[in-house]
C-alpha positions in Angstrom: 42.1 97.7 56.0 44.6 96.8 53.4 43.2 95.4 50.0 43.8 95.1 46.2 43.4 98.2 44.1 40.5 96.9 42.1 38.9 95.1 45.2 38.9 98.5 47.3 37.4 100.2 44.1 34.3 97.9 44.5 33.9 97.3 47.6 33.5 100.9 48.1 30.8 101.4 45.5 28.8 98.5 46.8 29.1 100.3 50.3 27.3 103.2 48.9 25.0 101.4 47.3 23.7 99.7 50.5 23.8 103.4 52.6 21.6 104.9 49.5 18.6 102.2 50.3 15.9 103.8 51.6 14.3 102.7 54.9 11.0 103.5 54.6 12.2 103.1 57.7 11.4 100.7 61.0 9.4 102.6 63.7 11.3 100.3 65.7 14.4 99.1 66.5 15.1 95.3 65.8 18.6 94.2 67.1 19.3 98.2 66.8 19.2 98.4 63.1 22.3 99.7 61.7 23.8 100.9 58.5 26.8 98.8 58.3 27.2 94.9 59.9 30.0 92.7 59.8 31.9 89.7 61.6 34.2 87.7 63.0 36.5 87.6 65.7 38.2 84.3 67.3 41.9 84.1 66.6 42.5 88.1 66.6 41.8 88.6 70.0 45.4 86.5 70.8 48.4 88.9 70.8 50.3 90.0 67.5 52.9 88.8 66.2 55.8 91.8 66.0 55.8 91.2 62.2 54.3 89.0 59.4 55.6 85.4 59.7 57.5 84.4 56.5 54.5 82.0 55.8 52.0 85.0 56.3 54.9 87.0 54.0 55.0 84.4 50.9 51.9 84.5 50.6 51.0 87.8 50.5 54.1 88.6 48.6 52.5 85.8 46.0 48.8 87.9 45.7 51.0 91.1 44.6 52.2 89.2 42.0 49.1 87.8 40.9 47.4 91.2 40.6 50.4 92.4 38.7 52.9 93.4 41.0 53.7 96.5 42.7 54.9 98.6 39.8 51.7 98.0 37.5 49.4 98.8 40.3 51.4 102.3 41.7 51.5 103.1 37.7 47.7 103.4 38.5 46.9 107.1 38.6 43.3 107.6 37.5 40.6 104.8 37.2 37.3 105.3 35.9 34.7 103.0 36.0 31.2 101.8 35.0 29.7 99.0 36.9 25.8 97.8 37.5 24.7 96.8 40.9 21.4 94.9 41.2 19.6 95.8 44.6 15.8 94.5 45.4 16.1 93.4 41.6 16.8 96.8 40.6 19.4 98.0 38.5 21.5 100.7 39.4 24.2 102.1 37.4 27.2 103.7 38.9 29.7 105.8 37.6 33.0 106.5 39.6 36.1 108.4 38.3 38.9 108.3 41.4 42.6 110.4 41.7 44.8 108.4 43.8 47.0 110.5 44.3 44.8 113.4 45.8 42.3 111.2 47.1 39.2 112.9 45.3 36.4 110.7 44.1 33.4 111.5 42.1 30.4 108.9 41.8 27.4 108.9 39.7 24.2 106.4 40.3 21.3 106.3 38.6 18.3 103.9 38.6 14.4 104.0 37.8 13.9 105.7 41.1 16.4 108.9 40.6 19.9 109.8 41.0 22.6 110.0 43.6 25.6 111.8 43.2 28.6 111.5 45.8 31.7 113.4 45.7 35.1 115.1 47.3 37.0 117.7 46.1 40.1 116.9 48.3 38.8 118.4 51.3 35.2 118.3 51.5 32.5 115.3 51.1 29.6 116.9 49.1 26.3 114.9 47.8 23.2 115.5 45.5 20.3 113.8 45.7 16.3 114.1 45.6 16.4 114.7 49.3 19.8 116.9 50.0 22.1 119.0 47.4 25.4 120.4 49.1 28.3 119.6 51.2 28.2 116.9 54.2 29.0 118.6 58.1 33.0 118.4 58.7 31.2 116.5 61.8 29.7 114.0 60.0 31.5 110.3 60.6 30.4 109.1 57.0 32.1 112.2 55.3 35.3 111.8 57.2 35.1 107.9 55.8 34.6 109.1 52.1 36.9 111.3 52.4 39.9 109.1 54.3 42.9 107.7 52.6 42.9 103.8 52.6 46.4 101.5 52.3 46.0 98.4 49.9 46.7 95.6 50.7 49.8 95.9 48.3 50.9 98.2 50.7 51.1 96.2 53.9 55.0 96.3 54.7 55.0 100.6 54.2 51.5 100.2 56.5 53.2 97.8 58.6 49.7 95.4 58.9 50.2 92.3 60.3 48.4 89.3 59.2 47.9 85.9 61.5 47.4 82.2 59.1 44.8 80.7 60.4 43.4 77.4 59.0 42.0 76.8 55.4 38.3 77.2 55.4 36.2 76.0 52.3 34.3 78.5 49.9 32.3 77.1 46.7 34.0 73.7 47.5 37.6 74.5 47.2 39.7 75.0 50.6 41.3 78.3 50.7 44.3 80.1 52.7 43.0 82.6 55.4 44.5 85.0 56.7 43.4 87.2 59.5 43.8 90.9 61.0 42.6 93.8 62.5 41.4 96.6 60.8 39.5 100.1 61.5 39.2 100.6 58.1 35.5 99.5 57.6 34.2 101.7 60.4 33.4 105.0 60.0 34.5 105.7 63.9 37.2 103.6 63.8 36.7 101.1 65.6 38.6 97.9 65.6 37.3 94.9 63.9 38.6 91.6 62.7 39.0 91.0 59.1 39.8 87.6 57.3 41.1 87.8 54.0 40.6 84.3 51.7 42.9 84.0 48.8 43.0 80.8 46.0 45.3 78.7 46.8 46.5 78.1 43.2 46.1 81.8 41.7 46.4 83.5 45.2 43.7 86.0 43.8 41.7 87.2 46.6 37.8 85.4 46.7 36.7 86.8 49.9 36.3 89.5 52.8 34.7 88.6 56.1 34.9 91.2 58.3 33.4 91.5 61.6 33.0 89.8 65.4 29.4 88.7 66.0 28.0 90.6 63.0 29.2 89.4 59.9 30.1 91.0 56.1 31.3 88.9 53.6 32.4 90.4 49.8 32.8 87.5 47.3 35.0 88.4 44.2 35.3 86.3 41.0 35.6 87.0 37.2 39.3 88.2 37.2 40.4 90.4 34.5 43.1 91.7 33.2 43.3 95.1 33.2 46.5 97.3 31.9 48.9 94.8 33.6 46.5 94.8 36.8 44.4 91.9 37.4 40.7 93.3 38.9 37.8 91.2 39.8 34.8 92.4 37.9 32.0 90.6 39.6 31.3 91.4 43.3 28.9 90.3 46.1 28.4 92.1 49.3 26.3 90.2 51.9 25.6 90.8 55.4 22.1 90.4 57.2 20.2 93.1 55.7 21.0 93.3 52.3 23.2 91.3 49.4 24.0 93.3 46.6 25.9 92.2 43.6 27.5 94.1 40.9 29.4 93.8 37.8 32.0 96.1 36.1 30.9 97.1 32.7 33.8 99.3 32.3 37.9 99.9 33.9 39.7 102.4 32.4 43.5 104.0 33.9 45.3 107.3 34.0 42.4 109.2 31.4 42.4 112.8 31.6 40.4 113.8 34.4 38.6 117.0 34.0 39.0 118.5 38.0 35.4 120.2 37.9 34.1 116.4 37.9 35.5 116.2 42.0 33.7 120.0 42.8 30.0 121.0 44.3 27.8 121.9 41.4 25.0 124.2 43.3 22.8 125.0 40.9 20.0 126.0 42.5 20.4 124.4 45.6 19.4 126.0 48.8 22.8 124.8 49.9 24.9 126.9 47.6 28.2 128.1 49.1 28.1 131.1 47.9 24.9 132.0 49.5 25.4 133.9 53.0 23.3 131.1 54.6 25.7 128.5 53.8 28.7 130.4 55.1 27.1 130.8 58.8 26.1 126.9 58.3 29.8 126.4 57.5 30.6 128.2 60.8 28.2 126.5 62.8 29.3 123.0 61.8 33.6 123.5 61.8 34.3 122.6 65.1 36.4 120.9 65.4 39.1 117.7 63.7 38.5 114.4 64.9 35.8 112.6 65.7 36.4 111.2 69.0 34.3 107.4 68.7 32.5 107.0 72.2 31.7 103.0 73.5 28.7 102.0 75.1 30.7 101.9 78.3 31.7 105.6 78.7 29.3 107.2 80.7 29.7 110.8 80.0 30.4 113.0 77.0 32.9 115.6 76.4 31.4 119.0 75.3 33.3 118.8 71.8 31.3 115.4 71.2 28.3 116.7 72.5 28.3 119.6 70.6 29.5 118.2 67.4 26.8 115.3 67.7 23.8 117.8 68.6 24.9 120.0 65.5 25.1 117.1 63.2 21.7 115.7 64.2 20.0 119.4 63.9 22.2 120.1 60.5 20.9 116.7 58.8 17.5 117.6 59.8 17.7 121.1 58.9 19.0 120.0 55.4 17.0 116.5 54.9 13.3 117.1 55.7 11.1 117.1 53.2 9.2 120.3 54.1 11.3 123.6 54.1 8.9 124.6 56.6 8.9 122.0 58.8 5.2 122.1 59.2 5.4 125.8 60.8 8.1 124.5 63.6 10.6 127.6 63.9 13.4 124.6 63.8 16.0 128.0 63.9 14.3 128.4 67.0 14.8 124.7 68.0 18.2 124.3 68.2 18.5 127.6 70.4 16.5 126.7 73.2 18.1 123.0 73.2 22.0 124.4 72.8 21.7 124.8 76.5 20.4 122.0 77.0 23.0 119.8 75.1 25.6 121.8 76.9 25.1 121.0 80.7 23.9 117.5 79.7 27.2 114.8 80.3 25.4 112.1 80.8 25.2 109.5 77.3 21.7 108.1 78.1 20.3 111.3 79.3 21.9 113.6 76.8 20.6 111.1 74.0 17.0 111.8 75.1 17.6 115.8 74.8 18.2 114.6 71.5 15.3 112.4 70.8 13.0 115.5 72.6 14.4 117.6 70.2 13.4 115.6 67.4 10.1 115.2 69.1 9.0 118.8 68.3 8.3 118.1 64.8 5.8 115.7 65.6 6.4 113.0 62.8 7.7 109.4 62.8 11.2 108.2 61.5 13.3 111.0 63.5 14.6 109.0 66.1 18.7 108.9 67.8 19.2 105.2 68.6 21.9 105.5 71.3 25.4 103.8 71.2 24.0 100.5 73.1 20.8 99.9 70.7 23.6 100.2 67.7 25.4 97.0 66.1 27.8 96.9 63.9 30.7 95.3 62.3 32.7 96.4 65.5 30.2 94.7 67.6 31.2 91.9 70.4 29.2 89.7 71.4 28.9 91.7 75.1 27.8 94.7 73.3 24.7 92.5 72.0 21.4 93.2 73.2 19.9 90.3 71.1 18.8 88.1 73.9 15.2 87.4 73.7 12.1 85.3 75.8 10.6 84.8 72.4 7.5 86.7 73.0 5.1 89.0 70.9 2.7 90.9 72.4 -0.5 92.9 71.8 -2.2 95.5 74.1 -5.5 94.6 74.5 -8.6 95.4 75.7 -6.4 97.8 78.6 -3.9 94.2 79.2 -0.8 92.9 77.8 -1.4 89.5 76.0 0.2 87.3 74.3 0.3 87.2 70.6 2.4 84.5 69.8 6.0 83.1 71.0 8.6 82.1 69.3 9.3 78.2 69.5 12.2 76.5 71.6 12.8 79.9 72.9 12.2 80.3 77.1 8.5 80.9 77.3 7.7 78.8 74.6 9.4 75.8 77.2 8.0 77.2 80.2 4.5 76.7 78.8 3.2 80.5 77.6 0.5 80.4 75.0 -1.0 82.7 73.0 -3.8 84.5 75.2 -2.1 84.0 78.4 -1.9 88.0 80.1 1.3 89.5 80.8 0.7 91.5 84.2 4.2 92.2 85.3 8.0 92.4 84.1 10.8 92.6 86.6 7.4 93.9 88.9 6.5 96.4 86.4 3.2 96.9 86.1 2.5 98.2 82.6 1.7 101.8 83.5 5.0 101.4 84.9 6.6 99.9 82.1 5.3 102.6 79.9 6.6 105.6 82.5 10.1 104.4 82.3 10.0 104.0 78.7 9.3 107.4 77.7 11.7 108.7 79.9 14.2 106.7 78.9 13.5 106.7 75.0 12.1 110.4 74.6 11.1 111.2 71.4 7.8 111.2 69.1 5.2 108.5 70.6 3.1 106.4 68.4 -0.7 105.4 69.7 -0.9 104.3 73.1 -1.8 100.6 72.6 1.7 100.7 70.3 4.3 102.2 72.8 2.8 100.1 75.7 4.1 97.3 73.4 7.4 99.0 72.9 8.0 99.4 76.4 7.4 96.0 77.5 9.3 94.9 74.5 11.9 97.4 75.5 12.1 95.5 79.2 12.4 92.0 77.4 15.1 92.9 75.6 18.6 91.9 76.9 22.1 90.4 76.8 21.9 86.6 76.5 22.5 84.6 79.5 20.8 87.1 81.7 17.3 86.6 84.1 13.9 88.5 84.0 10.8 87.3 86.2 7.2 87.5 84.4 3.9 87.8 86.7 1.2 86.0 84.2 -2.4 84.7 84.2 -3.8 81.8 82.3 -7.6 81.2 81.6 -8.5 82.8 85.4 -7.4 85.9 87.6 -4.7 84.0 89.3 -1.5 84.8 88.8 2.6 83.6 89.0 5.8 84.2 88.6 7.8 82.4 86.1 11.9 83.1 86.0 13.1 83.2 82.3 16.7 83.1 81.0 17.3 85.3 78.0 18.5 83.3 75.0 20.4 84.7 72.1 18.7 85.2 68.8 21.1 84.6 65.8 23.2 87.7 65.6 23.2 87.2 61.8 19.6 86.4 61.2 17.2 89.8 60.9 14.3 88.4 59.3 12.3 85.1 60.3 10.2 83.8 57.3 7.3 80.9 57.4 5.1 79.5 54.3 2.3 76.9 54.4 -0.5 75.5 52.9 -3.8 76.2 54.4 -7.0 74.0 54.2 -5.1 72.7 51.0 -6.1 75.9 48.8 -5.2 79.1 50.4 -1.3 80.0 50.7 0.4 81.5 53.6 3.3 83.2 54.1 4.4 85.6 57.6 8.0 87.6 57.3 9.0 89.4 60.0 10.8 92.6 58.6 11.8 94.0 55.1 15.4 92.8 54.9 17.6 90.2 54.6 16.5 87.1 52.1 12.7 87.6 52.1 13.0 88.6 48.8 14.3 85.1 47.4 12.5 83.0 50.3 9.3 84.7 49.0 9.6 83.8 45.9 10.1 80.1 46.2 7.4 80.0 48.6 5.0 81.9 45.7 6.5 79.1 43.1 5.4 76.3 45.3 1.9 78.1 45.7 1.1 78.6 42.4 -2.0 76.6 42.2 -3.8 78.2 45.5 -6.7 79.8 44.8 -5.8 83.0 47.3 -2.6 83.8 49.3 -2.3 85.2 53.2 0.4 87.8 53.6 0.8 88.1 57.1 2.5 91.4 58.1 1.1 91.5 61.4 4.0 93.1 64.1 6.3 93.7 60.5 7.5 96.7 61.4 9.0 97.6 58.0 12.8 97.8 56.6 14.4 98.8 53.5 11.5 100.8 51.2 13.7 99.5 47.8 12.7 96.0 48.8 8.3 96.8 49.1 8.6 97.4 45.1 10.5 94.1 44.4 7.8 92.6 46.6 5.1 93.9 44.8 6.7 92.9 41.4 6.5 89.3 42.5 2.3 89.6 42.8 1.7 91.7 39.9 1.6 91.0 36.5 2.0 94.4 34.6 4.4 97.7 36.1 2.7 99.9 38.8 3.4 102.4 41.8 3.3 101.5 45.4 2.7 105.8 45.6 5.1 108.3 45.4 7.6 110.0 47.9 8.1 113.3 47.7 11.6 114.8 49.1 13.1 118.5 49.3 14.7 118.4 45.7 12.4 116.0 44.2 9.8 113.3 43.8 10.4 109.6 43.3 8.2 106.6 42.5 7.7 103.3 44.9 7.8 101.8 41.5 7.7 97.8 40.7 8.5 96.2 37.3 6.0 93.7 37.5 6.8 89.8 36.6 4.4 89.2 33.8 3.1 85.9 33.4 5.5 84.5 36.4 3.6 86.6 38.7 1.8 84.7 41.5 -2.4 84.9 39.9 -4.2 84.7 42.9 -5.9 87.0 45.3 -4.1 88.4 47.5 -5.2 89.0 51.4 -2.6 91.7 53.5 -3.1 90.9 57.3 -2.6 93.8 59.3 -2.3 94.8 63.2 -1.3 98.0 65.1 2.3 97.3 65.2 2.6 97.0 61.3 4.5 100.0 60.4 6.8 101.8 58.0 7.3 100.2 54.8 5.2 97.2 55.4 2.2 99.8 55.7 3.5 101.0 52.3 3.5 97.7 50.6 0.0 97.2 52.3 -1.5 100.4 50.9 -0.4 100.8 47.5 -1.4 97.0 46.6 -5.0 98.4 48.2 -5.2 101.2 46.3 -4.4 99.4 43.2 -7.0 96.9 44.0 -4.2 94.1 44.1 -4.9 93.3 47.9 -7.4 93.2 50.6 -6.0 94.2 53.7 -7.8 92.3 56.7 -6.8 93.0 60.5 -6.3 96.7 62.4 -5.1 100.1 61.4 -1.4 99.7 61.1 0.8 102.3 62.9 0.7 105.1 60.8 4.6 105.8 60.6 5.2 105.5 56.9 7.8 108.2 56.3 10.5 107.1 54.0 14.1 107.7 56.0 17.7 107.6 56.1 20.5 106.2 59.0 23.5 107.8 59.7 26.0 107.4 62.6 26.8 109.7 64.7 30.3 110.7 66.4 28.7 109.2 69.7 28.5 105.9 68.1 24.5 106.2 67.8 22.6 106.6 65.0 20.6 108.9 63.4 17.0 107.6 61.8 16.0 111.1 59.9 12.8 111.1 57.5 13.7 112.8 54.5 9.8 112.6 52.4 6.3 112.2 52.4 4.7 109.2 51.1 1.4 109.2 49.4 -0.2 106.3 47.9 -1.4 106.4 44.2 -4.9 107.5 45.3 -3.4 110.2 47.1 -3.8 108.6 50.6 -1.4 109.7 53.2 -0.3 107.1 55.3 1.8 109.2 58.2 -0.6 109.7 61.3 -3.6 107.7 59.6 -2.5 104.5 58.9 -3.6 101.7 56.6 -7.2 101.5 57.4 -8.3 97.8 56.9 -11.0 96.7 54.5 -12.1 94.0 56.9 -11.4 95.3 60.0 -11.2 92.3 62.6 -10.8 92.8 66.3 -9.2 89.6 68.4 -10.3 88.9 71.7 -8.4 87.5 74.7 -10.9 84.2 74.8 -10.2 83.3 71.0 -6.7 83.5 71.7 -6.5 81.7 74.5 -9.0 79.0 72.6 -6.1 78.6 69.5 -7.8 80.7 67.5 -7.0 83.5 65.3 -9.9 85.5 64.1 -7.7 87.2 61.5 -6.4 84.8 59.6 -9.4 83.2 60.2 -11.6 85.8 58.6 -8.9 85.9 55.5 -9.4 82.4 55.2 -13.0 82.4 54.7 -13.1 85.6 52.9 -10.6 83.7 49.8 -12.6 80.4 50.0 -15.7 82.7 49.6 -14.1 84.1 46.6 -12.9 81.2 45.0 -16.6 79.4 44.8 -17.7 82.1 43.4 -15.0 81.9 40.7 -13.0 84.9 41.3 -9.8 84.0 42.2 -7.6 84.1 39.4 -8.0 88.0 38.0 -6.0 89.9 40.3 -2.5 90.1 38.9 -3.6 90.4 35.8 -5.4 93.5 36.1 -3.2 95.2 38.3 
């Protein structure tokens, strides 16, 4: 994708801000959580144009002039830069020094939780970090897109890009020019995607990037500067369903010296050194080959080169990543020897995707799990490709039966009369011992407690593309059963978290969010403004089954008065805090219940237990899911992804989470008859336990002492 000098510089940095958050990670995939998401698509599916139109022309011609002109901006040979990003309400500083002409890049983050370093030396992508010191696989598809040359959008007539006007849309209440293309340039496989670039019409700066089909990105830019002739936006906003982060350039400099030792991989003491024999044979083990060929959800087999390269990657990452050099006594060596075979006479994508996820498996830990190419969105994504249609049910196993939690409203079984309660006894005809058969065969991989993966699996058969049919064999209140027919209907590509607040019996605040992303973090805390006065607040976290770990500690900050730790992570190279900041006198006073179920994983189980071990929170409910390892995505050269844990999380009391679980302080079990009756013994039994509290005059201490 072509873009201005400065704009490229930023967008880039904001990129690696978003791949550095840590997901303390979802035991499950929701809409197959990706690392990147984008969109739109309309008007570049038409054919193009041979070249740019002179309308198209003039105005791009009109934006190189308003950023300087062509000879400021190839005068740039060197820019170094300082810029502050604020993620989760965290600051993160960045520092970036970038040779254009060889390409080499060297960038420097640092916030309360550690440091990242990110760098290449003009023909290798190397990192340092608390979790992995030493150069990325030649194999790896987020390497190659550090490492690939660009074209601005100066450039477009040597690039020969063309550009379609579309219609004048309006941003912050001003009607800009649009202009669209199509561009591989924000995929690290290279897959096509539209782009639509929005310039001012009176400076004909560029405002905004939205890139993407169903998906969407947007970058906002503002606060031009000039800069040495060049003018460069200093304030940028990336936004896209997961995460928004915005940052600020504190400092631009051009053409300083550049020491050359700043683009080269320091070892130190790294296990990763190259001049260590072990390095060298991983070297060998990992150059095999040039390109990475990008695989679609449609091709059914793999070549060996992708198969290979993939199955490396993925043992490579591990091999590097996990926490424990040891691996918990697992002779991983060993591993990837008796599954090379394997990998090799395995053609098939879906079946050669489980060797991988069975491979994984032998470590026996959560968050190591291949997503394969169809479970992955992206900013490449069409709408055909989306697996986001949905009945709009939630269910529990209980008492040996599927049931009905809850279902979402104006969705298909919500209209065809499903409650809460009602028993779930087929899908498609599947019984659920059949359900759960088919499941781990086709998924593979490390299994969570039964009454959790019979859940997946019948999730994992509601899932779908919009538009298309499944047939449910329920019961009500008796034994009888029937068949209902439900159309799948498409959730919001763009939405990834659902949030709800409400008052309860006038005194007691409630608030459910679905997942750790998106805008629960400012949703949350207008919710907690309006709630101020309650004598207790519900957290419902029941089914969460976690997100971004960054965003548990903002969370946190918004309940506690003073600074504290969530627990501590500890990674090969390092240890870092689940730290919050706190929010002083804003922060919300009263008590504080956590509800809790079996399929509450990941980082809401983090959240959950470090506000219990700091006596902040009383969790009420079930033992959560006990898959609380904090992880990392990467994509793979299939086009799956790669969810790899790379620590171990403790709570500040010491408590390990993985395997146990958040172990409730009011355990509550539900019952079939109370559902089916409207109740909710859970939130029922929170309720009563913060009315008790507040008679008794206890309900405004806890964020002060935590």
């Amino acid at each position: 994708m072509q873009k201005s000098k400065g704009t490229k510089d930023l967008r880039r940095g904001a990129g690696l801000v978003a791949v550095g958050v840590l997901l303390a990670g979802c035991f499950m995939h929701r809409h197959g959580m990706q690392a990147e998401n984008g969109g739109q698509a309309d008007a570049a599916s038409s054919p193009k144009p041979a070249e740019n139109s002179p309308e198209v022309t003039d105005f791009l011609e009109k934006h190189i002039a308003a950023i300087g002109g062509r000879d400021a901006q190839n005068a740039v040979k060197t820019i170094d830069t300082e810029r502050e990003a604020e993620l989760f309400k965290v600051v993160r500083k960045t520092h970036e020094v970038r040779d254009k002409a060889t390409h080499r890049f060297y960038s420097k983050t640092v916030d309360s939780n550690g440091t990242i370093e990110i760098g290449f030396d003009g023909k290798r992508a190397w990192q340092r970090s608390p979790f992995f010191k030493g150069y990325l696989s030649e194999n790896d598809p987020n390497a190659k897109n550090l490492s690939r040359k660009r074209p601005e959008l100066y450039e477009y007539t040597e690039t020969g890009q063309i550009f379609v006007r579309l219609p004048n849309e309006p941003v912050g209440g001003k009607q800009l020019i649009v202009l669209q293309t199509r561009s591989s340039d924000f995929d690290a496989l290279g897959r096509e995607t539209a782009v639509k670039y929005y310039f001012d019409p009176d400076s004909f700066l560029l405002r905004r990037i939205l890139i993407g089909a169903e998906i969407t990105q947007t970058i906002d830019f503002d606060d031009y500067r000039d800069v040495e002739g060049t003018k460069v936006p200093f304030a940028t906003t990336v936004t896209n369903p997961n995460i928004t982060v915005s940052s600020k350039i504190k400092r631009i400099q051009y053409n300083l010296p550049i020491d050359p030792a700043i683009f080269e991989f320091q070892p130190g003491s790294s296990s990763t050194d190259p001049s260590s024999g072990a390095t060298e044979k991983h070297s060998e083990l990992l150059s095999t080959g040039a390109a990475i060929a990008a695989v679609g959800t449609a091709d059914k087999n793999l070549s060996e080169k992708v198969r290979l390269d993939t199955f490396e990657l993925v043992w490579s990452t591990v091999n590097d990543t996990y926490w424990d050099p040891t691996f918990g006594g697992v002779d991983w060596k060993a591993v990837h020897d008796r599954y090379l075979p394997k990998v090799k006479a395995t053609e098939d994508t879906e079946q050669y995707h489980q060797v991988l996820n069975d491979m994984l498996a032998e470590l026996d830990r959560s968050h190591l799990r291949v997503a394969p190419p169809d479970r992955v969105q992206g900013l490449h994504s069409k709408a055909s490709d989306l697996r986001n249609g949905s009945v709009g049910l939630d269910l529990r196993w209980l008492d040996g039966e599927l049931v009905v939690f809850d279902t979402k409203k104006e969705f298909p079984a919500d209209r065809a009369g499903i409650k809460r309660g009602f028993r779930i006894v087929r899908i498609n005809g599947k019984d659920a011992d059949q359900l759960l058969a088919d499941f781990k065969k086709k998924r593979g991989g490390f299994p969570l407690r039964d009454e959790i993966e019979r859940v997946r699996a019948a999730v994992d058969e509601l899932a779908g593309a919009p538009s298309t049919e499944l047939t449910l064999e329920i019961s009500d209140q008796g034994k009888a059963t029937r068949l209902v027919k439900l159309s799948r209907q498409a959730r919001p590509a763009n939405q990834v978290m659902e949030f709800e607040s409400r008052t309860l019996n006038h005194d007691i605040g409630y608030v459910r969010f679905s997942i750790f992303f998106g805008d629960v973090l400012n949703q949350l805390t207008e919710a907690l403004r309006r709630m101020r006065e309650t004598s207790g607040l519900i957290i419902d976290l029941r089914g969460n089954p976690g997100g971004a770990g960054d965003l548990t500690g903002a969370v946190a900050s918004l309940l506690c008065a003073a600074p504290g730790t969530l627990g501590s992570s500890a990674s090969r190279y390092g240890t870092r805090q689940q730290s919050y900041a706190g929010s002083g006198n804003d922060a919300y006073p009263g008590r504080v219940v956590i509800l809790v179920d079996e399929m509450t994983g990941s980082a809401a189980e983090v959240f959950s237990a470090g506000l219990q071990a700091n006596k902040r929170a009383t969790i009420v409910g079930a033992t959560t899911a006990g898959a609380a390892l904090p992880a990392m995505m990467k994509l793979l050269p299939t086009g799956a992804s790669l969810v790899h844990a790379i620590a171990d999380f403790k709570t500040p009391d010491g408590t390990v989470i993985e395997g146990r679980g958040v172990k409730p302080d009011i355990p509550v079990k539900p019952t079939r008859e109370a559902w089916l009756q409207g109740q909710d013994p859970a939130l029922e039994r929170a309720s009563r336990f913060l009315s008790a509290r507040s008679q008794a005059g206890e309900g405004f201490a806890g964020a002060r002492s935590a």
